[in-house]
N, CA, C and O atoms as a Maestro MAE file, in Angstrom:
{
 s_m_m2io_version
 :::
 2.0.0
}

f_m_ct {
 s_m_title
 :::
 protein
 m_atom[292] {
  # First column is atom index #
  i_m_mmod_type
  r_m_x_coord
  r_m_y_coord
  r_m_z_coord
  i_m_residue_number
  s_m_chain_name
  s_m_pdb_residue_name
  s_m_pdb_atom_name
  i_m_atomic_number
  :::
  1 25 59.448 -64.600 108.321 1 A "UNK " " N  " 7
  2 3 59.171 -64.026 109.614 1 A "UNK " " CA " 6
  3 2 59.795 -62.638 109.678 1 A "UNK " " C  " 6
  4 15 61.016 -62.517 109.582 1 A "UNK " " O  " 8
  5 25 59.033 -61.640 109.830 2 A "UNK " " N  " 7
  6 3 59.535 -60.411 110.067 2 A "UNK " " CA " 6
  7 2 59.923 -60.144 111.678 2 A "UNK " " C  " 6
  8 15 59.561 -60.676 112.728 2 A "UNK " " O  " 8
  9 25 60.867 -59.023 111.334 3 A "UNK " " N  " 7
  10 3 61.449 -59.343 112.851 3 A "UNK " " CA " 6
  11 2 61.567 -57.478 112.934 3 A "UNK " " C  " 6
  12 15 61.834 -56.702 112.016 3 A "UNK " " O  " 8
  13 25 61.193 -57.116 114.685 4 A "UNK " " N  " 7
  14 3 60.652 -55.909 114.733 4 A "UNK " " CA " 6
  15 2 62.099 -54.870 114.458 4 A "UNK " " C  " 6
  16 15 63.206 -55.408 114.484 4 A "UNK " " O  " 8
  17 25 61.998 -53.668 114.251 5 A "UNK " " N  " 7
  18 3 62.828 -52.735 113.717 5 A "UNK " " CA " 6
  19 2 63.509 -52.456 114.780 5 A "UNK " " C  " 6
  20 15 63.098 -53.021 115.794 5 A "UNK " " O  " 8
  21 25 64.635 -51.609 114.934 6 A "UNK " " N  " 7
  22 3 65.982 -51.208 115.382 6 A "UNK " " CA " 6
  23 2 65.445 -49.843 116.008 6 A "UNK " " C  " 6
  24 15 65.548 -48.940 115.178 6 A "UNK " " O  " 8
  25 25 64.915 -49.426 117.194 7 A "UNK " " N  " 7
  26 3 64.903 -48.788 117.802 7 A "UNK " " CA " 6
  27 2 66.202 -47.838 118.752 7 A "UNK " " C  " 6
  28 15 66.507 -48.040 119.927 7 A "UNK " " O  " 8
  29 25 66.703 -46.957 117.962 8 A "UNK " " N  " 7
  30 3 68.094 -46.226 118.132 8 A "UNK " " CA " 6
  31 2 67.535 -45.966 119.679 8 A "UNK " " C  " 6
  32 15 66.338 -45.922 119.965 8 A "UNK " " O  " 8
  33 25 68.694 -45.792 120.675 9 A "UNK " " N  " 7
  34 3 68.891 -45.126 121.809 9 A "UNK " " CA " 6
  35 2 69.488 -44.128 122.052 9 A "UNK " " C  " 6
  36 15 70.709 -44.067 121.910 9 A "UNK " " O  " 8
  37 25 68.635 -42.949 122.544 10 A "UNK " " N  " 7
  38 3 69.235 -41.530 122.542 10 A "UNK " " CA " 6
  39 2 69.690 -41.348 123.907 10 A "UNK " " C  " 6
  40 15 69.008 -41.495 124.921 10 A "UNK " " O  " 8
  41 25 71.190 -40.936 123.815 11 A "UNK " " N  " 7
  42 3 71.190 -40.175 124.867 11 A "UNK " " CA " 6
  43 2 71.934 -39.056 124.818 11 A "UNK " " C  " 6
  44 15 73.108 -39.240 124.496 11 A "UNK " " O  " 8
  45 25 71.508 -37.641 125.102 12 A "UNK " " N  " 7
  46 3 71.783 -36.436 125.151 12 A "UNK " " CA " 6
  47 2 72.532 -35.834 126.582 12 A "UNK " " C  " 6
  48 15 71.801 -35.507 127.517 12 A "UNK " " O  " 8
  49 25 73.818 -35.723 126.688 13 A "UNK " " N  " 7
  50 3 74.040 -35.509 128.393 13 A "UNK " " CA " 6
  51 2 75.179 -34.274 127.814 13 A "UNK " " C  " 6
  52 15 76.275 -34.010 128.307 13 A "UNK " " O  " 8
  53 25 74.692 -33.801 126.927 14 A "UNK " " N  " 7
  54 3 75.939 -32.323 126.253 14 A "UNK " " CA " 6
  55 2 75.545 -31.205 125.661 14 A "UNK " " C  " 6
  56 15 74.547 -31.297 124.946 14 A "UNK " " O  " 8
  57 25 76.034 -30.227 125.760 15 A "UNK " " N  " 7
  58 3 75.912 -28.865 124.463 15 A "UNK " " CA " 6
  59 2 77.211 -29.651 124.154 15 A "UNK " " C  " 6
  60 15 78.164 -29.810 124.918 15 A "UNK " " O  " 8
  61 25 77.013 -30.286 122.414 16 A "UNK " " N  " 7
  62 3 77.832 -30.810 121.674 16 A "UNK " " CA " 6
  63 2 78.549 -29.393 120.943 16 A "UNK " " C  " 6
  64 15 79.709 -29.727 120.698 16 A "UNK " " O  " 8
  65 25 78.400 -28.382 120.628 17 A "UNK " " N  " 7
  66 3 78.861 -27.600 120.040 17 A "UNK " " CA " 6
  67 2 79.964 -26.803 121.166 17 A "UNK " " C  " 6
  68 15 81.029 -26.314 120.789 17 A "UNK " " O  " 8
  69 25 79.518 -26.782 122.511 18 A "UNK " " N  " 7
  70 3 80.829 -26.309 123.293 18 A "UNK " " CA " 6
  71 2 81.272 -27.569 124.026 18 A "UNK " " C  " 6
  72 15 82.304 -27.415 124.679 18 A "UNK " " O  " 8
  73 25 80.711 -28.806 124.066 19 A "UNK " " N  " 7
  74 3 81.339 -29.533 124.686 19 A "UNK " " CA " 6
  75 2 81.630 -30.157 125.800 19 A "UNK " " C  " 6
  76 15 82.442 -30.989 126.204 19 A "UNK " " O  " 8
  77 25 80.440 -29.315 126.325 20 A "UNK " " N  " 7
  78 3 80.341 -29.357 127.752 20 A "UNK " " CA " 6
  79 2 79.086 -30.254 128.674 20 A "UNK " " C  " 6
  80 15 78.025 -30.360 128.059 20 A "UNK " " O  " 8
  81 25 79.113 -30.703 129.654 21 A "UNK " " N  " 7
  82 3 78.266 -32.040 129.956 21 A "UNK " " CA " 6
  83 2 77.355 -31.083 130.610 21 A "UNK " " C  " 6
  84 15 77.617 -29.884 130.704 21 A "UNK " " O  " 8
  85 25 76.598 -31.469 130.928 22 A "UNK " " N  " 7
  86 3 74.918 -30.989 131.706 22 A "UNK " " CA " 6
  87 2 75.294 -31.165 132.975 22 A "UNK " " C  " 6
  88 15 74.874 -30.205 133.620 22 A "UNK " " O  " 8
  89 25 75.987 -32.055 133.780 23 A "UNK " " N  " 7
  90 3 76.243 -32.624 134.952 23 A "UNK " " CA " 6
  91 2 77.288 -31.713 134.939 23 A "UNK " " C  " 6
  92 15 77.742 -31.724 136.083 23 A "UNK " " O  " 8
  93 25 77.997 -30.821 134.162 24 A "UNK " " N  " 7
  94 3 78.951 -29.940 134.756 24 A "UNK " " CA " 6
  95 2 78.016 -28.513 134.910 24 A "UNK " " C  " 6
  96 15 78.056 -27.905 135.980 24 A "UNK " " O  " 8
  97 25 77.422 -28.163 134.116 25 A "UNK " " N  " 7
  98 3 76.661 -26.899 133.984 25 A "UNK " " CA " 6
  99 2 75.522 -26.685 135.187 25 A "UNK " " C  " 6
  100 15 75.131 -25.595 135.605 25 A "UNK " " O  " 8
  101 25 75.015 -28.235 135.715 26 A "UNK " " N  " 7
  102 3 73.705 -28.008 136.563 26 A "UNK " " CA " 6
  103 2 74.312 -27.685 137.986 26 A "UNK " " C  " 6
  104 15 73.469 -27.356 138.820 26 A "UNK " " O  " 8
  105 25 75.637 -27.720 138.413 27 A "UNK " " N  " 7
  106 3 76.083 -27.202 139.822 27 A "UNK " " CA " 6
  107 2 76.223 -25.926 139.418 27 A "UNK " " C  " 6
  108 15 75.616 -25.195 140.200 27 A "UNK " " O  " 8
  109 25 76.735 -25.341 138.573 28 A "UNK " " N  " 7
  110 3 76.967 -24.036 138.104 28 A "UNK " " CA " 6
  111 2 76.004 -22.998 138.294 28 A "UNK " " C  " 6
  112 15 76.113 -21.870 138.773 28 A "UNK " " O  " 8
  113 25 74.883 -23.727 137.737 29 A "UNK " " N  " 7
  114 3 73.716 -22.980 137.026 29 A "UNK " " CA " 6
  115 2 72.778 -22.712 138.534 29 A "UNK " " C  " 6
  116 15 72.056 -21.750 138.799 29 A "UNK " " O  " 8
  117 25 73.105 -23.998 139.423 30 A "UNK " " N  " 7
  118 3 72.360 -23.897 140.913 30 A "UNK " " CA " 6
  119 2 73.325 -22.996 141.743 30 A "UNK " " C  " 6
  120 15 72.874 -22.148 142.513 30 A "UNK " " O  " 8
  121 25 74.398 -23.158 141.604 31 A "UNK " " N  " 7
  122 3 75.216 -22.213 142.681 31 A "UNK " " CA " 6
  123 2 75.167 -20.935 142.540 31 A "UNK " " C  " 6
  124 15 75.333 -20.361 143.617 31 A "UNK " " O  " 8
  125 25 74.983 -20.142 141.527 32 A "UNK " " N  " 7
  126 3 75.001 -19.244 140.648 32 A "UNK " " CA " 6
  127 2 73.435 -18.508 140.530 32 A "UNK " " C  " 6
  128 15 73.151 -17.368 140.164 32 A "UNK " " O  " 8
  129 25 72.580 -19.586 140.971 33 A "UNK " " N  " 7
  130 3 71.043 -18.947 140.594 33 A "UNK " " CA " 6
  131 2 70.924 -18.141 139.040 33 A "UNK " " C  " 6
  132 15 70.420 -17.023 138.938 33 A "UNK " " O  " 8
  133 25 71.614 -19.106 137.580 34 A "UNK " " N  " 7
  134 3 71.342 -18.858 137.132 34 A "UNK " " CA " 6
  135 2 70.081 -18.982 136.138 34 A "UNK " " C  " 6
  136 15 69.537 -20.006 136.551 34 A "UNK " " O  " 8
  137 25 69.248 -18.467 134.963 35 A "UNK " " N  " 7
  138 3 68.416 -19.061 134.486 35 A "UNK " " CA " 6
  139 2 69.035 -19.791 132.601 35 A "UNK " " C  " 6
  140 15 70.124 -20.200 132.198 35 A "UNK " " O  " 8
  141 25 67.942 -19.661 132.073 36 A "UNK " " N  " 7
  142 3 69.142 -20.254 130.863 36 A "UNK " " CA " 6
  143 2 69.506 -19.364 130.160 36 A "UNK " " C  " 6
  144 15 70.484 -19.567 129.440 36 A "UNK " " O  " 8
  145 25 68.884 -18.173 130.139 37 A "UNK " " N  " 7
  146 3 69.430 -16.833 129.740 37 A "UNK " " CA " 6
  147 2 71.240 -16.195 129.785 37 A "UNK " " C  " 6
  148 15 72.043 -15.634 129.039 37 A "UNK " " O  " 8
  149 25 71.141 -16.794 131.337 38 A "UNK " " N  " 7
  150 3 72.073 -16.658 131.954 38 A "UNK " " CA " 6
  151 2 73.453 -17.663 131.720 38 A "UNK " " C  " 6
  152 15 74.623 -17.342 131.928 38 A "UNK " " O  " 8
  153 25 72.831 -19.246 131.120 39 A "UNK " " N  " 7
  154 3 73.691 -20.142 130.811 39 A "UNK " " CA " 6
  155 2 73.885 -19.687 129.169 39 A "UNK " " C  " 6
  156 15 75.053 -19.868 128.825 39 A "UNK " " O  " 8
  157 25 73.427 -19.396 128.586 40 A "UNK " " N  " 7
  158 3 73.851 -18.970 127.314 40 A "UNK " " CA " 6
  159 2 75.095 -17.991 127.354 40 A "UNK " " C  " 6
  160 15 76.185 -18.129 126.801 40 A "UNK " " O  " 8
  161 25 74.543 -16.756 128.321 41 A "UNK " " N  " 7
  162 3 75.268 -15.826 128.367 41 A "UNK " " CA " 6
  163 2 77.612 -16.170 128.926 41 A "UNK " " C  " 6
  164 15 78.777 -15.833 128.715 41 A "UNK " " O  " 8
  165 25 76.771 -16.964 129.605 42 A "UNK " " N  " 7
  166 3 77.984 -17.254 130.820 42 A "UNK " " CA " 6
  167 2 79.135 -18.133 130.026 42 A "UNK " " C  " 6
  168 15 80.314 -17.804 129.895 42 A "UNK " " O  " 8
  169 25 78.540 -19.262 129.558 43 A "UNK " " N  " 7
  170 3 78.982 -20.156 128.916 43 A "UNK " " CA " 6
  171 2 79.072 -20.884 127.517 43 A "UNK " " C  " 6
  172 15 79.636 -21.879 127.062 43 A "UNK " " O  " 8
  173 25 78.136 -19.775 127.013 44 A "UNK " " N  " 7
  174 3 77.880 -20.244 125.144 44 A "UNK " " CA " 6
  175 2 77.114 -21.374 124.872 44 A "UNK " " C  " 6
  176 15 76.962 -21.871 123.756 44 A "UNK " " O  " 8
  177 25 76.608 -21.792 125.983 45 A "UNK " " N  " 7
  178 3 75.592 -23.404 125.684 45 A "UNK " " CA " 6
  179 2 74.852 -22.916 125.467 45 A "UNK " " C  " 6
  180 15 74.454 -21.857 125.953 45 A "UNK " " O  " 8
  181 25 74.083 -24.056 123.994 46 A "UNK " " N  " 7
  182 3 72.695 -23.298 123.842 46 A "UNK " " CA " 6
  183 2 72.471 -21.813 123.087 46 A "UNK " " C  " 6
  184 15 71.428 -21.191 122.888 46 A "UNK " " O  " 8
  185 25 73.995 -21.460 122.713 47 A "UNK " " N  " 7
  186 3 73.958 -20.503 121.843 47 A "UNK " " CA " 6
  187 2 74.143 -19.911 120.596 47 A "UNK " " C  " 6
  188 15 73.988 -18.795 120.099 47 A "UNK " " O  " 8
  189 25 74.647 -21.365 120.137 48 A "UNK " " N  " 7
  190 3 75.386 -22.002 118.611 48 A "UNK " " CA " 6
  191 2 73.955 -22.098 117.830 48 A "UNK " " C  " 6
  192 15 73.074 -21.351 117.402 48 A "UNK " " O  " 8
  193 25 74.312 -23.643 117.923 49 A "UNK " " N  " 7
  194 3 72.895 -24.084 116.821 49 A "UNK " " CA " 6
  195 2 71.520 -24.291 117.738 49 A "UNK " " C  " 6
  196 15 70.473 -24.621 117.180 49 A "UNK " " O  " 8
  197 25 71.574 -24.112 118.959 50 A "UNK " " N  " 7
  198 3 70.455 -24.194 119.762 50 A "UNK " " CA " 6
  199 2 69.959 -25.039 120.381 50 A "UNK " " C  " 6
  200 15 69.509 -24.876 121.515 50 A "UNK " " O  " 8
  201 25 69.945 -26.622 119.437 51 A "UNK " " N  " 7
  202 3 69.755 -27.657 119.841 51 A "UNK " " CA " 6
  203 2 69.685 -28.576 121.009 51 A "UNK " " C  " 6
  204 15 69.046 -29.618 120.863 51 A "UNK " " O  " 8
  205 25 70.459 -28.238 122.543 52 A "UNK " " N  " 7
  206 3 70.662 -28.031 123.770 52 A "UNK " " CA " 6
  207 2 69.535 -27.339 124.508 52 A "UNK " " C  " 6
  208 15 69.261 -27.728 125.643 52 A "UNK " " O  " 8
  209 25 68.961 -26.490 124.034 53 A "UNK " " N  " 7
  210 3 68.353 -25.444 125.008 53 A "UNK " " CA " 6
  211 2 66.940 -26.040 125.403 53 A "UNK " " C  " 6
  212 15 66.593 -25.804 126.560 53 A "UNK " " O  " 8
  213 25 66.121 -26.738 124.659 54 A "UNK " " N  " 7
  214 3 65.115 -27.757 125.357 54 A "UNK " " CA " 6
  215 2 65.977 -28.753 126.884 54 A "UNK " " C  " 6
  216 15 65.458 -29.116 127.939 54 A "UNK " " O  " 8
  217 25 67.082 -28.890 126.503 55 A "UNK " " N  " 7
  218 3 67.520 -29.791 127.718 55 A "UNK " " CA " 6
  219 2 68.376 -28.842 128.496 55 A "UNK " " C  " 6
  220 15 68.764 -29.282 129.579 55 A "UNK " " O  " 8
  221 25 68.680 -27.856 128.231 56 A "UNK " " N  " 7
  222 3 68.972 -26.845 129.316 56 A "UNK " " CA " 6
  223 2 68.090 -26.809 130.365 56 A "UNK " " C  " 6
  224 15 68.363 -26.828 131.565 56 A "UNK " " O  " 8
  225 25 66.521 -26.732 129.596 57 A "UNK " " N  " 7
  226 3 65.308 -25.717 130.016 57 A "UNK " " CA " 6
  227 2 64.818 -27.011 131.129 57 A "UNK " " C  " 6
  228 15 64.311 -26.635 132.186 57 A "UNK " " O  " 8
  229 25 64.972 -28.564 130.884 58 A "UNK " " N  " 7
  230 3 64.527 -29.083 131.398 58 A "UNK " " CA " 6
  231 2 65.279 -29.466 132.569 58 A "UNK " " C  " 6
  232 15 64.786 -29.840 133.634 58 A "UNK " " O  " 8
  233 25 66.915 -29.308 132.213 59 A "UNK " " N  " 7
  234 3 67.784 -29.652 133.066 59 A "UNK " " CA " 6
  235 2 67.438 -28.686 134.163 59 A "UNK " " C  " 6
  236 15 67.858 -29.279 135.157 59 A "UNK " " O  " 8
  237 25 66.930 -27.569 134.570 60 A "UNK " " N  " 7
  238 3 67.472 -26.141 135.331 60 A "UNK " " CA " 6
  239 2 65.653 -26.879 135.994 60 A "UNK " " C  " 6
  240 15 65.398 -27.052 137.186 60 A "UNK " " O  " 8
  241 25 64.960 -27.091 135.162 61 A "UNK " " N  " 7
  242 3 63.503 -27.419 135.952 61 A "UNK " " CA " 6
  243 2 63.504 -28.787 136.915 61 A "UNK " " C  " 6
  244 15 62.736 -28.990 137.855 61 A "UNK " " O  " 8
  245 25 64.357 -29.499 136.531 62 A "UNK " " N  " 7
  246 3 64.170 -31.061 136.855 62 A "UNK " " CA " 6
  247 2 65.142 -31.746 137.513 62 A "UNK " " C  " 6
  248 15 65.102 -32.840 138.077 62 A "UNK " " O  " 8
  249 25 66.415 -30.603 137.300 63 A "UNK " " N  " 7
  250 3 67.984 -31.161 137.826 63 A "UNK " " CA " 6
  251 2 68.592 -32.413 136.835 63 A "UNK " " C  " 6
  252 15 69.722 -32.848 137.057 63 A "UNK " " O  " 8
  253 25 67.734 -32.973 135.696 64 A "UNK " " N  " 7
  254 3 68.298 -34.211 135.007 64 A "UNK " " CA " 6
  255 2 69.099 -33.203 134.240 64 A "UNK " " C  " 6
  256 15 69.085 -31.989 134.038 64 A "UNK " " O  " 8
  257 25 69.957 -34.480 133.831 65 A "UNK " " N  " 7
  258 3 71.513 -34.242 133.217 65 A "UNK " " CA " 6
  259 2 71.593 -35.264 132.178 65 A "UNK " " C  " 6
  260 15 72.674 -35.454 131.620 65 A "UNK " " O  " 8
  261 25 70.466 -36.002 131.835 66 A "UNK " " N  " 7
  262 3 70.935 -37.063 130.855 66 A "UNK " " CA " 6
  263 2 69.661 -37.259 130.405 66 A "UNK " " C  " 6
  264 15 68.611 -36.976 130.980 66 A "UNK " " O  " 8
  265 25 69.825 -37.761 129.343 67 A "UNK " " N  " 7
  266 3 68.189 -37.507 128.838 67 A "UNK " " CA " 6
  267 2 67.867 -38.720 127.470 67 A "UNK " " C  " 6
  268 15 68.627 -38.637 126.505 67 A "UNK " " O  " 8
  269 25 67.112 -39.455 127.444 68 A "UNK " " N  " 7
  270 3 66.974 -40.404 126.538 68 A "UNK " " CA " 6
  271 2 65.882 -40.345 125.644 68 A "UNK " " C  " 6
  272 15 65.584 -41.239 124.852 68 A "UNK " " O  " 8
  273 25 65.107 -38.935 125.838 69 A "UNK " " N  " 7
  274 3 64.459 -38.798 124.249 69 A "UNK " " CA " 6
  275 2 64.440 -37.562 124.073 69 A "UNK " " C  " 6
  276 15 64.413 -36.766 125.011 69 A "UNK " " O  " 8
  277 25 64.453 -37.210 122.777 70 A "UNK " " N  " 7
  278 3 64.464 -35.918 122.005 70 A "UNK " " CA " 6
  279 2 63.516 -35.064 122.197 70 A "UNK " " C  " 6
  280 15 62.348 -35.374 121.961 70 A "UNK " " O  " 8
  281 25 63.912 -33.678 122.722 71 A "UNK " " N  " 7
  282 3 63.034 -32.594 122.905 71 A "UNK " " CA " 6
  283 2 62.862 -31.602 122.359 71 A "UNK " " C  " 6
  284 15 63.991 -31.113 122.321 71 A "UNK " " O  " 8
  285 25 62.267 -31.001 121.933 72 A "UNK " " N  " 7
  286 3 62.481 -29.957 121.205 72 A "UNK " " CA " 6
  287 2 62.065 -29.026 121.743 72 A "UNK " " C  " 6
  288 15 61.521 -29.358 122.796 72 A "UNK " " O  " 8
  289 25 62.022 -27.500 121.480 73 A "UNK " " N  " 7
  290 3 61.454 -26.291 121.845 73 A "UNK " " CA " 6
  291 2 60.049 -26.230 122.030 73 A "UNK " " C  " 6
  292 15 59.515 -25.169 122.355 73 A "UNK " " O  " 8
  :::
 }
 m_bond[291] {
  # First column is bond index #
  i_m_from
  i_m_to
  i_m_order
  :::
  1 1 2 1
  2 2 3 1
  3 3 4 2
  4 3 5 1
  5 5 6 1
  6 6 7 1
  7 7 8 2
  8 7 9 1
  9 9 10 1
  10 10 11 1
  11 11 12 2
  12 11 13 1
  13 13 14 1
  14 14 15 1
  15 15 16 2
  16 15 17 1
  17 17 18 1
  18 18 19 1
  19 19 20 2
  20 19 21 1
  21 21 22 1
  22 22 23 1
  23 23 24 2
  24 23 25 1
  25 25 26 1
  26 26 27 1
  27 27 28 2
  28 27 29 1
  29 29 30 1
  30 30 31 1
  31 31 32 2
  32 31 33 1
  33 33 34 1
  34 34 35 1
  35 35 36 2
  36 35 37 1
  37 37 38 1
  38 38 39 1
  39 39 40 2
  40 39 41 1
  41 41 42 1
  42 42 43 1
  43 43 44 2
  44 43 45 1
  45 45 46 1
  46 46 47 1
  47 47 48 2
  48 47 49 1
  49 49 50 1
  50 50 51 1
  51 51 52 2
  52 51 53 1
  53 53 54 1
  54 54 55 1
  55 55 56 2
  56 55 57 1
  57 57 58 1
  58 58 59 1
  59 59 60 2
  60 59 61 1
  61 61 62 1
  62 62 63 1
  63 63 64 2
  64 63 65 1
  65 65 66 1
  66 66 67 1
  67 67 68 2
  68 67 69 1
  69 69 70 1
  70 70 71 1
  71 71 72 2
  72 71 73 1
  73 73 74 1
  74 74 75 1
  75 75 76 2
  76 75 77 1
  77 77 78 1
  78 78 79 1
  79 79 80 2
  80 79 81 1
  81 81 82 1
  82 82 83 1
  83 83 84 2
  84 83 85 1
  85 85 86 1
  86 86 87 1
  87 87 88 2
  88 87 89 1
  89 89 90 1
  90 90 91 1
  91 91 92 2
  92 91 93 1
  93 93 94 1
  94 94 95 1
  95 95 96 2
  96 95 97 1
  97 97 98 1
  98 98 99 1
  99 99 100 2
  100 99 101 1
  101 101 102 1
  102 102 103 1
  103 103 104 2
  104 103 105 1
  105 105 106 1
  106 106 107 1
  107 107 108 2
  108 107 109 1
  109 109 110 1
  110 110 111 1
  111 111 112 2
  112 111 113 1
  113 113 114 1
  114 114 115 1
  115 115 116 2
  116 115 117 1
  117 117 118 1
  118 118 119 1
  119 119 120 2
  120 119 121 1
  121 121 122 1
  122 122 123 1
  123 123 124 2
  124 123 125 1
  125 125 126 1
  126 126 127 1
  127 127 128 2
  128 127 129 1
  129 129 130 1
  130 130 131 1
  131 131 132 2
  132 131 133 1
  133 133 134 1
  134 134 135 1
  135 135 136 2
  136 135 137 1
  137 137 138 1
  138 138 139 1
  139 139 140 2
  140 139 141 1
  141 141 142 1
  142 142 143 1
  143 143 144 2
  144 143 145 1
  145 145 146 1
  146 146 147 1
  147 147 148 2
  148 147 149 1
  149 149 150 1
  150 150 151 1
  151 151 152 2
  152 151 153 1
  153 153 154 1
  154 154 155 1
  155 155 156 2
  156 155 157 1
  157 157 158 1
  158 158 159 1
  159 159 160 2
  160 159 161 1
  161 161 162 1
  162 162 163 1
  163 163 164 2
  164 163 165 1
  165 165 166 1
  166 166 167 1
  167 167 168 2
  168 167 169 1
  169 169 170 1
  170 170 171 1
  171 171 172 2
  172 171 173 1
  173 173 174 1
  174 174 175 1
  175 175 176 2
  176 175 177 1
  177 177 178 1
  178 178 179 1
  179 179 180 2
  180 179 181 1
  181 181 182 1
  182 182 183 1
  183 183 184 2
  184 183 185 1
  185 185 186 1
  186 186 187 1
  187 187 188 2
  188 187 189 1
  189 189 190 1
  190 190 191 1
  191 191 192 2
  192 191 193 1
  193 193 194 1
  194 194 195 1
  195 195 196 2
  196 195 197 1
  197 197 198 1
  198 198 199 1
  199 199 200 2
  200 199 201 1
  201 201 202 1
  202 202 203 1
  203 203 204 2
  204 203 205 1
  205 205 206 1
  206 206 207 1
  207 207 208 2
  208 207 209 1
  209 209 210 1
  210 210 211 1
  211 211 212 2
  212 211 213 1
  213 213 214 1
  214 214 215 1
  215 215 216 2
  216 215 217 1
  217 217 218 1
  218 218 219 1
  219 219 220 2
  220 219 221 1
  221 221 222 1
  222 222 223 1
  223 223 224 2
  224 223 225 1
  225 225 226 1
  226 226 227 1
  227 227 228 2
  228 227 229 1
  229 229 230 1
  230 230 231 1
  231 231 232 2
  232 231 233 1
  233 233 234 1
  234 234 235 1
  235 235 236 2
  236 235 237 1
  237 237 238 1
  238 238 239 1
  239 239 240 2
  240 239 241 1
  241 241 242 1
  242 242 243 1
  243 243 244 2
  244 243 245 1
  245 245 246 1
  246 246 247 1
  247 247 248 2
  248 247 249 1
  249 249 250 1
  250 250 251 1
  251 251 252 2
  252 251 253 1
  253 253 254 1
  254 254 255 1
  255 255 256 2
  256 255 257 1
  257 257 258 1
  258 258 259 1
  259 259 260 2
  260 259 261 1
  261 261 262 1
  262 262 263 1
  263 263 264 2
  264 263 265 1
  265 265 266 1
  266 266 267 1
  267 267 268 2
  268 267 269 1
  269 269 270 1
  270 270 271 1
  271 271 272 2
  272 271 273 1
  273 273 274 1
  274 274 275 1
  275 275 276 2
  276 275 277 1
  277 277 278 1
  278 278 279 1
  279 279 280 2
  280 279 281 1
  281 281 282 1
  282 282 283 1
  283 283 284 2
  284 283 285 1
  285 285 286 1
  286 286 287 1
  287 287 288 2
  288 287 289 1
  289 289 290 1
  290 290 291 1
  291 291 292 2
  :::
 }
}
């Protein structure tokens, strides 16, 4: 009997390279009227390896802060 595969659970709620949570950046980014231009600039998220900046882009559109599948550019 085969038995179905191991479906990993993603969850993304960081710029892992500065460390910083999405739920800290999205009051920032609203109080501030910034765009993600502006969160790169301000704070270095999203400015390393990049990897963040699909969930920047969606965080600043959508207000989510946590995210359970992979986005890319």
């Amino acid at each position: 009997m085969a038995t179905a595969p191991v479906v990993p659970i993603v969850s993304v709620t960081m710029c892992v390279c500065r460390r910083t949570p999405f739920a800290r950046l999205l009051p920032l980014a609203r109080e501030r009227g910034w765009a993600l231009e502006d969160i790169l600039r301000e704070t270095g998220c999203g400015d390393n390896c990049g990897l963040c900046r699909p969930y920047l882009r969606r965080m600043l559109a959508t207000g989510q802060t946590a995210f359970t599948e992979l986005l890319t550019d």
